[in-house]
N, C-alpha and C positions, 0 to 999 in steps of 0.2 A: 632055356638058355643052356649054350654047350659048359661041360663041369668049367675048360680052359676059361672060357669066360667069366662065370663066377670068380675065378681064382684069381682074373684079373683087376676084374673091377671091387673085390675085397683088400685086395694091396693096395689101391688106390685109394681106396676110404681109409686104409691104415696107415697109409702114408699122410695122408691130408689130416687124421686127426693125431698124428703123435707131434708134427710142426705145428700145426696150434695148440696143442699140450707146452710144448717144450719153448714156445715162445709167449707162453702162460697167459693166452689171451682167452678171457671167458666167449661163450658161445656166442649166446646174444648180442654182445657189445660187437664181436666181432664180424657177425651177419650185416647187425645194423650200420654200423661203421663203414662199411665194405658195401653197400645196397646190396646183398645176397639175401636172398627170403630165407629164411628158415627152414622153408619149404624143401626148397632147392639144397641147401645144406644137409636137410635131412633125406632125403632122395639120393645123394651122392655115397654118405657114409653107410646106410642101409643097403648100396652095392648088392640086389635083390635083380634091377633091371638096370638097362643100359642109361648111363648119364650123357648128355649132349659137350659133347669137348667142348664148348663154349661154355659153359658153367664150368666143369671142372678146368679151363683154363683162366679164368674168371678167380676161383678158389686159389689156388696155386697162384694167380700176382698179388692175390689179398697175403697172402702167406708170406710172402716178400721172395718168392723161392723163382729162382729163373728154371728154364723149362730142361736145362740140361742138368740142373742140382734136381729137381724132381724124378729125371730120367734116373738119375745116382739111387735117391733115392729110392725107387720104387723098382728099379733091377735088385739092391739089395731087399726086400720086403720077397717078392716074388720067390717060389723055389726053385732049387739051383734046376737048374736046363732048361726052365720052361719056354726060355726063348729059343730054344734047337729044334726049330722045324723041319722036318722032312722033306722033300721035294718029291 
């Protein structure tokens, strides 16, 4: 996996677990609550290989987060210019 990538899908796992930190929801309860496997929660936050936008958008409406608060958040998480691509 390219570094860019890594870097992205680790802000992504740090964005999804500091809004279920911060909305103090335990893990479990929160997988189980939400039909998220465990599995799948754990494959996401371990942000190692690529997660399926279907689960991580799955995670993000269990969150109660809309997809442009997510965008907020995870432009702030990421570092500064990563989204200034070259052409």
């Amino acid at each position: 996996m390219q570094e860019s990538a890594k870097i992205l899908y680790k802000s992504i796992a740090s964005v999804i677990k500091k809004a279920r930190l911060e909305n103090e929801l335990n893990y479990t309860d929160f997988c189980y609550e939400n039909d998220i496997p465990m599995s799948t929660y754990d494959y996401i936050l371990q942000a190692k290989t690529q997660a399926s936008f279907f689960n991580v958008a799955k995670v993000v409406k269990a969150l109660g987060l809309s997809f442009e608060e997510f965008g907020r958040l995870l432009d702030k998480e990421l570092p500064d210019g990563f989204m200034n691509f070259e052409e």
